[in-house]
BASE-393486 format. One record per residue (C-alpha): x, y, z; residue in three letters. Coordinates in steps of 0.05 Angstrom, whole numbers, plus 5000, padded with zeros to 4 digits. Each point is the difference from the previous one (the first is absolute). Last residue first. Example, Ala and Ser with C-alpha at 12.3 -4.5 7.8 and 13.67 -1.06 7.14 Angstrom:
2
527349795143SER;497349315013ALA;
This chain:
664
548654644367UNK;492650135025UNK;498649855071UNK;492650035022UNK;496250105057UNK;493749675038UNK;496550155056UNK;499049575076UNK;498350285062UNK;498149395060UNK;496950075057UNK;501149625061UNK;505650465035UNK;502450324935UNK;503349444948UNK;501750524944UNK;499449714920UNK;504050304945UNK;498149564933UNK;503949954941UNK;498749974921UNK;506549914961UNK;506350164977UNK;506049685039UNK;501750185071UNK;507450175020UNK;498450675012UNK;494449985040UNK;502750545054UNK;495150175061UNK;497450745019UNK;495049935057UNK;494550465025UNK;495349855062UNK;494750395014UNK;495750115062UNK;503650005050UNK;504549415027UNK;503549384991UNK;501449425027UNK;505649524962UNK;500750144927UNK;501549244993UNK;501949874921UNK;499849534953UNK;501150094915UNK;499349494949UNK;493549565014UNK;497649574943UNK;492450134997UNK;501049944924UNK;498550744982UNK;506750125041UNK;499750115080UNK;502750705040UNK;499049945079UNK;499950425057UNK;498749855072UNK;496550475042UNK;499150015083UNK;495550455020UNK;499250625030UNK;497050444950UNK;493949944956UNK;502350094929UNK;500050414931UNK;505949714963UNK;505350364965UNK;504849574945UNK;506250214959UNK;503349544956UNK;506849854978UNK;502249794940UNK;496750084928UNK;492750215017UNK;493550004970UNK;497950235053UNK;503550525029UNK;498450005052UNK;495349595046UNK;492850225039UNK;496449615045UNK;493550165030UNK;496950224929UNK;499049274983UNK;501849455039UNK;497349645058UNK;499249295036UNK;497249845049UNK;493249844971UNK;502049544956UNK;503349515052UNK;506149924969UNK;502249994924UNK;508050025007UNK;500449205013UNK;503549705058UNK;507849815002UNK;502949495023UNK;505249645028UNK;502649275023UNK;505149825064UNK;503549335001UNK;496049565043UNK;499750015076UNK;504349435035UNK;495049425013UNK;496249865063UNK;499749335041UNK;493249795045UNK;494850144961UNK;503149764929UNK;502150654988UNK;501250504947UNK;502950764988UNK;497850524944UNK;502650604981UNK;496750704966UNK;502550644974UNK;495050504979UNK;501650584955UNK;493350635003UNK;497250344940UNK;493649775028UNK;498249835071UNK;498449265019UNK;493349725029UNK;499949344989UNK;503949375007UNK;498749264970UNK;504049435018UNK;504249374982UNK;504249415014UNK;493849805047UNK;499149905082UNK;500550834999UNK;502850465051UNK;500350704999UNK;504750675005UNK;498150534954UNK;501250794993UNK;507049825038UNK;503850595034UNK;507449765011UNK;500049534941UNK;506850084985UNK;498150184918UNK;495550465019UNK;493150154984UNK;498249315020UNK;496649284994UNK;500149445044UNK;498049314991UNK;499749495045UNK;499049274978UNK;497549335033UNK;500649234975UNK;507450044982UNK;501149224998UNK;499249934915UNK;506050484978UNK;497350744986UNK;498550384936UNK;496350755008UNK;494250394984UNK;497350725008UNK;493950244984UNK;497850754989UNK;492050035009UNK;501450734997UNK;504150614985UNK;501749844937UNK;507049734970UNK;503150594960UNK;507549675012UNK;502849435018UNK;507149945018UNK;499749375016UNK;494849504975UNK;493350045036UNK;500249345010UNK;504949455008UNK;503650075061UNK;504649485025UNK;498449765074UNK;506149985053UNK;501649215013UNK;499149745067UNK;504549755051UNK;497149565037UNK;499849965076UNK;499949385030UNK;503750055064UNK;503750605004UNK;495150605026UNK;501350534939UNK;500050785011UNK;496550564976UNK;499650734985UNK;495150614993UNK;503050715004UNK;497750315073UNK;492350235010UNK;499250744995UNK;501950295070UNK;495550065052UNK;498750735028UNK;501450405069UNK;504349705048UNK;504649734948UNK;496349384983UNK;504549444941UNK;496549454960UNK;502549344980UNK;499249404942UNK;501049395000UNK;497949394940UNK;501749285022UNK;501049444951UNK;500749285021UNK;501549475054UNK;495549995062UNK;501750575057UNK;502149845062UNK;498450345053UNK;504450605051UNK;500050454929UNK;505950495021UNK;497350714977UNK;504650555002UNK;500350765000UNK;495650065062UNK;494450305036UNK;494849634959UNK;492850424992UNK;496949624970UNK;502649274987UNK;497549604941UNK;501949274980UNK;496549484951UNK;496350454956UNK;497449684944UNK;497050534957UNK;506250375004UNK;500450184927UNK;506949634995UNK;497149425030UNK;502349565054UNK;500050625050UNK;504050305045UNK;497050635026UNK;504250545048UNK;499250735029UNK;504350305040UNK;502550605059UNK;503350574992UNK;498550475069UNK;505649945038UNK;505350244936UNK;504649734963UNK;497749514946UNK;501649324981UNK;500849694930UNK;496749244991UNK;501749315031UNK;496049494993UNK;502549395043UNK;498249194973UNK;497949405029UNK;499149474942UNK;507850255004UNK;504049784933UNK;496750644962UNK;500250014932UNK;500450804981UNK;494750224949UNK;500950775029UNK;505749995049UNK;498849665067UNK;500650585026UNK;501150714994UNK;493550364987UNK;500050724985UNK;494050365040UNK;495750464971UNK;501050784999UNK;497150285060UNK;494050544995UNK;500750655034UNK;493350295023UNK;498350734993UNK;496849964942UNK;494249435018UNK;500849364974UNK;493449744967UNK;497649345001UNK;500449494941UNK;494049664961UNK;498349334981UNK;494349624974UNK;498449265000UNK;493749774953UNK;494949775052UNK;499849405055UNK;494849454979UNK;493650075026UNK;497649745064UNK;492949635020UNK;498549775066UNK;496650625013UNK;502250474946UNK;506750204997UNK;503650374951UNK;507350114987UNK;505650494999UNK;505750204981UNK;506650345017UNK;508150144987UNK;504050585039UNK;506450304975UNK;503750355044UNK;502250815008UNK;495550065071UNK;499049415048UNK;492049784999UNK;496249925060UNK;494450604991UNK;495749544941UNK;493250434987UNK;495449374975UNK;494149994944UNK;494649654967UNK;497649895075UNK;497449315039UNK;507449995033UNK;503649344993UNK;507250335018UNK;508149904988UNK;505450354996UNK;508149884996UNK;499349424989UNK;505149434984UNK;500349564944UNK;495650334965UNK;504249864935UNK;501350634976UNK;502550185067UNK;499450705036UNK;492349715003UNK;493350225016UNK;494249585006UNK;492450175001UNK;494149495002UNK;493750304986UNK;493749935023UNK;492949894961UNK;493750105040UNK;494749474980UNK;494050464971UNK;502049884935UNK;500649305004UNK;493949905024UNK;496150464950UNK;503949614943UNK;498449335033UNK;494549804940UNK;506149824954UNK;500150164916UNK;506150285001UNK;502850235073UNK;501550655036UNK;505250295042UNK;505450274956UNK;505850335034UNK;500850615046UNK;505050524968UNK;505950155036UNK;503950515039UNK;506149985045UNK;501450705039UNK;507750065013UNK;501350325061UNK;505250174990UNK;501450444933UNK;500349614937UNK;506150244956UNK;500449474953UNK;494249574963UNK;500749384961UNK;492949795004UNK;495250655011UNK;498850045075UNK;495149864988UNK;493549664965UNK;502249165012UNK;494549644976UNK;496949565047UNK;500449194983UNK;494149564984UNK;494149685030UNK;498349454957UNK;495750164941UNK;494049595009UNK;498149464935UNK;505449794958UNK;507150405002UNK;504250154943UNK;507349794991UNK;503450424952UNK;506449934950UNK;504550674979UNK;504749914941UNK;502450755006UNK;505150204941UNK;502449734937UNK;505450534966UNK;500350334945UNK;505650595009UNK;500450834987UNK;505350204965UNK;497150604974UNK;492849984997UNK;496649884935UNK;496049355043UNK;500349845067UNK;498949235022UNK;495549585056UNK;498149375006UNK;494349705046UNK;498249315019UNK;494549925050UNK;497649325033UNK;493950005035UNK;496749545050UNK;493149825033UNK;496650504954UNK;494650325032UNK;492149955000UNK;502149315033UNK;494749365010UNK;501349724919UNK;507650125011UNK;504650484950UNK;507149974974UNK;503050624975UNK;506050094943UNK;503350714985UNK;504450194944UNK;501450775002UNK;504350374946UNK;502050735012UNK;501850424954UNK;502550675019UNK;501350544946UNK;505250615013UNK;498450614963UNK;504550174950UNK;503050755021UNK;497750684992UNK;497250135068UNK;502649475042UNK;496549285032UNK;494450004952UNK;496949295020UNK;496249474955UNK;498249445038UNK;499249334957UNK;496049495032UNK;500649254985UNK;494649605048UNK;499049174992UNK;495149555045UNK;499549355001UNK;493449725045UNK;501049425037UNK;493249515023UNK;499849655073UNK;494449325006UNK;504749785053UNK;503550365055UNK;505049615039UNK;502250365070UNK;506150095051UNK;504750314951UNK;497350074936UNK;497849434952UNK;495250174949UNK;496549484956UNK;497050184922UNK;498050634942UNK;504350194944UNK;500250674956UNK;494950465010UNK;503550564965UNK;500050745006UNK;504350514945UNK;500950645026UNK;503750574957UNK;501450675021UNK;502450734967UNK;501850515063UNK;500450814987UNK;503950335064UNK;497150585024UNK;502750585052UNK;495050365049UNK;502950645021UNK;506150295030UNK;499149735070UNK;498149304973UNK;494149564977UNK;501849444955UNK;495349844941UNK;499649454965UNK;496549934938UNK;497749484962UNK;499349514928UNK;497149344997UNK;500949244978UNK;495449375000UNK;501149265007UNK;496149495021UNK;501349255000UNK;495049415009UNK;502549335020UNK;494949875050UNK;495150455003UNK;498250755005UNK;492450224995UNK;500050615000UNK;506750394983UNK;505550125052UNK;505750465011UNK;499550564945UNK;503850654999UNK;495250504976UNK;497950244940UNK;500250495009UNK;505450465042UNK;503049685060UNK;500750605057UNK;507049915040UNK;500050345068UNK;505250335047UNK;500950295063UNK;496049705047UNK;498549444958UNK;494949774944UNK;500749524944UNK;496449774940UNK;493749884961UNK;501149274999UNK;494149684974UNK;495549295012UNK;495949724941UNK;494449944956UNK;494250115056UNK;502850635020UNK;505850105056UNK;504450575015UNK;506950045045UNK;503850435034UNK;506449815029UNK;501050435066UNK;507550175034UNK;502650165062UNK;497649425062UNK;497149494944UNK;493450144960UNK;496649724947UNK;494350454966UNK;493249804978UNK;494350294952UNK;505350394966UNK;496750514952UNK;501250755034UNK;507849775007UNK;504350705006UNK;495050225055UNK;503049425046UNK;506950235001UNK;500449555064UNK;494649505011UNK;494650165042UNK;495350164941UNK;501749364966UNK;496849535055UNK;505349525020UNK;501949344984UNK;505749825051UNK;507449804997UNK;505049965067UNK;507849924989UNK;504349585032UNK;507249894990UNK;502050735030UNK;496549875058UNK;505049465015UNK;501549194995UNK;501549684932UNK;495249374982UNK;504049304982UNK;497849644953UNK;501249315001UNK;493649704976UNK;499250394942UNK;497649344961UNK;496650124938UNK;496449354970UNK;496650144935UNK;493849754981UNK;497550314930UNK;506250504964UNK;505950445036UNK;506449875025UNK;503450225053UNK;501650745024UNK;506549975040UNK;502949995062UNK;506749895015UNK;500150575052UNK;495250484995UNK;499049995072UNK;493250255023UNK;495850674994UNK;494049945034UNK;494350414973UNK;493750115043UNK;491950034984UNK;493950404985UNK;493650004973UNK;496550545023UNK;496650274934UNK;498649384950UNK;505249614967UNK;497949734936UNK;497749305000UNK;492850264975UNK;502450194934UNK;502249274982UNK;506249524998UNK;499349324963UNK;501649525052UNK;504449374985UNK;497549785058UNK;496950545045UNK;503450615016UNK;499050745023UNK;503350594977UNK;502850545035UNK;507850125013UNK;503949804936UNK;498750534957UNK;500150465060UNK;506749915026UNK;502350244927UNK;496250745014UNK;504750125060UNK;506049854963UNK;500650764969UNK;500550205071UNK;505649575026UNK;503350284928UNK;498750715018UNK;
């Protein structure tokens, strides 16, 4: 929703053309078939500048991230092939990316915001709409308008609407030099931009609703020869309002890089398997989509076009592609992969080529091959030695790890100089052996190993991670100190978390890992980050996180931290969640035990929880799998005060929440 909501921001900053100190008119709009590319860079230490007559930005330094999922394709549109277009009979123009339309009118006092269409949902602004521009616009000049709108989220059970209350204020606010990396543009003017929406959302029948505001602070620079800004810098802040316990907290600083002139040939986008996948049958079929072909503004469109694209296709058992395990440059948007072992996980992308011209490789997805019923899978290895963060006198050393019985075991090995084994400096498949004895030396510093056992049948899961310390320089490094979220968090939401952390001044490289147990046996998260501190997504409500962190200079590593938890906040994804006449408890009021029956869809695994009005959680409990098609419980409340409670079931991916009360 939020991704979708920023659409319309792109556009204040995408269109206009510039002369000195220009004064921006009607005919600088963008006009149907404009388009262009996002990059998404580094936000590191960048910021916005100042503003006022000849300023000198420099944005030298910054450095572009690589993937699909950093780029993202804009382009004007005729309404009537946007999505939801019947909602929007007055936009003259709509902006489209690859799920979402921004529609958009224009008159001779001004350009309009009408709203937003998707696939599944829409938000219609009512009038007066939300304005972006007046004519003329100069130097100096602010606008500001506010408006009221609907959105409306299509699902199974009907269309469900949220009521949204905006306020945009536009300012020209400075105009001068821009340095990015590789080129000076003169003659470039900024444009300030500043969103606060508040998204009113009824979560629970008879409850508060829950309001979202969301604050947006953009800034675009624009070139006299570019219909598109030549950078971006976006500034958003999120916080939940008459929700209980529910955290403020500053979320997605997101910087782009546009291009000037022909979009460069970019990426695929991965299609399926779905990222994150289990249970693929071999052969795995790899689909994705082709990328964008054509140019702004260029007379080689038709050549281009008719230049057949390839794609270059890699498969990995490694994160790191440091060995293959498949790879083509087939002219296809897809690949049936036969030599893949069964029960492993398996890492791809892909790339474009064009003549001389390649792309950058896409966003990497994963997925993991099924193991059929009949096979027996081992358990993984135990490693022996050197013990884990053992100094080893031997530049030299043996690995030795549990052996098996049997003629058929046989293993698997990476050593790497990176605990994500991106750097893999030694792999053996398949190794007949329970030792390694490195016959090279190996330079001083940190070495990460880990080992995989074949019974015949089916690969083990990869052994426990350790390491070991080549004498000779090594330095022992400090284990961060976590700083945010505190522990023992609760209610935090589900996304745009961020986690931070202290760390002496030689740690130059962190991995973080977060949990849903406390040894970190299945981790929801294991990255690396160059800064003390990163953003994760994607997290399932009602659910307690625990999360570490470890740091190296590149060649040493530190201990991990001490161990942090969390908790993530009982609103969800809104339309997972149920109540109502699905759950019933008794009696309610009650005194000291209660009685709950919940209407269900069996074989699942269920958790059960009981939280105060506050959020604060009180009660935990695993039900394990369970079956049929109701579940009753009888639980004892005792030793709880008076009060306003809720019962909430965790159910697979939905989520059953109603509330009780204890009188005393």
């Amino acid at each position: 929703m939020l991704r979708i909501s920023l659409l319309f921001l792109v556009f204040v900053f995408s269109s206009i053309h510039l002369l000195s100190q220009p004064t921006i008119i009607r005919e600088m709009m963008p006009k149907v078939g404009d388009k262009y590319v996002l990059y998404d860079c580094d936000t590191t230490g960048v910021v916005a500048g100042n503003k006022g007559a000849n300023i000198n930005w420099d944005f030298s330094s910054l450095t572009r991230l690589s993937g699909s999922d950093y780029m993202t394709l804009l382009e004007f549109i005729e309404p009537e092939f946007a999505p939801q277009a019947d909602k929007f009979p007055l936009a003259t123009i709509a902006q489209m990316n690859d799920t979402a339309a921004v529609f958009y009118r224009q008159t001779s006092g001004g350009f309009f915001r009408l709203g937003i269409g998707a696939f599944e949902l829409y938000e219609i602004i009512d009038s007066p709409y939300d304005q972006h521009f007046k004519f003329p616009f100069a130097y100096n000049e602010k606008l500001t308008s506010s408006y009221k709108s609907k959105i409306y989220v299509e699902t199974e059970d009907g269309d469900m609407e949220m009521q949204r209350y905006g306020e945009t204020m536009v300012e020209y606010d400075a105009y001068g030099t821009l340095k990015m990396p590789g080129k000076e543009y003169g003659n470039v003017y900024r444009l300030h931009y500043k969103s606060t929406i508040y998204d009113t959302v009824q979560i629970m029948e008879g409850f508060p609703p829950m309001i979202i505001k969301t604050e947006m602070t953009n800034y675009a620079w624009h070139a006299s020869t570019s219909i598109q800004p030549i950078l971006t810098i976006s500034n958003i802040v999120v916080s939940y309002i008459g929700f209980p316990g529910a955290p403020v907290y500053t979320n997605n600083v997101t910087y782009s890089e546009f291009g000037e002139g022909t979009i460069e040939l970019l990426p695929p986008t991965l299609k399926s398997p779905a990222n994150n996948s289990v249970d693929i049958e071999i052969p795995v079929l790899l689909q994705w989509e082709e990328p964008v072909t054509s140019s702004i503004g260029n007379e080689s469109d038709e050549f281009q076009a008719a230049e057949e694209i390839q794609y270059h296709l890699q498969v990995s058992s490694n994160p790191g592609f440091s060995t293959m395990d498949f790879e083509a440059t087939i002219s296809t948007t897809s690949q049936n992969v036969f030599e893949l072992e069964i029960g492993t996980t398996y890492y791809w992308r892909v790339r474009s080529i064009r003549g001389e011209e390649i792309s950058e490789f896409s966003s990497i997805w994963n997925f993991k091959t099924k193991i059929p019923d009949e096979v027996t899978v081992p358990d993984p290895p135990i490693l022996i030695s050197p013990t884990n963060g053992e100094v080893v006198a031997s530049k030299m050393p043996t690995l030795i790890w549990e052996d098996a019985t049997g003629v058929d075991y046989s293993w698997k090995i990476e050593v790497a100089k990176d605990a994500n084994f991106t750097d893999v400096i030694y792999s053996e498949n398949p190794r007949l052996t329970n030792t390694l004895e490195f016959d090279y030396e190996l330079e001083a510093g940190n070495y990460f190993w880990h080992v995989a056992v074949h019974n015949g049948e089916a690969w083990s899961e990869w052994s426990a991670t350790w390491y070991f310390v080549i004498e000779g320089g090594a330095i022992v490094l400090n284990p961060p100190t976590l700083l945010e979220p505190a522990d023992g968090s609760q209610d935090l939401p589900l996304n745009a978390i961020t986690f931070s952390w202290d760390d002496d001044e030689s740690a130059s490289v962190w991995v973080i890992q977060i949990a849903e147990d406390e040894n970190f046996d299945f981790t929801f998260v294991t990255d690396e980050t160059e800064t003390n501190q990163i953003t994760v997504n994607d997290f399932e409500p009602y659910t307690t996180y625990y999360w570490r962190v470890l740091s190296s200079d590149g060649v040493n590593v530190s201990e991990w931290s001490d161990v942090r938890s969390f908790t993530t906040m009982i609103g969800g994804n809104v339309n997972n969640i149920y109540s109502g006449n699905m759950m019933k408890i008794s009696p309610n009021p009650t005194q000291d035990f209660i009685q709950i029956t919940l209407d269900i869809e069996g074989n699942q695994n269920a958790k059960f929880e009981i939280r105060d009005i506050n959020g604060k959680l009180l009660m935990s409990e695993n039900l394990g799998m369970i079956s049929g098609n109701k579940l009753n419980i009888e639980r004892s409340i005792s030793n709880f005060a008076s009060g306003k409670y809720f019962a909430i079931f965790k159910i697979g991916d939905k989520a059953y929440i109603s509330p009780f009360n204890i009188t005393r």
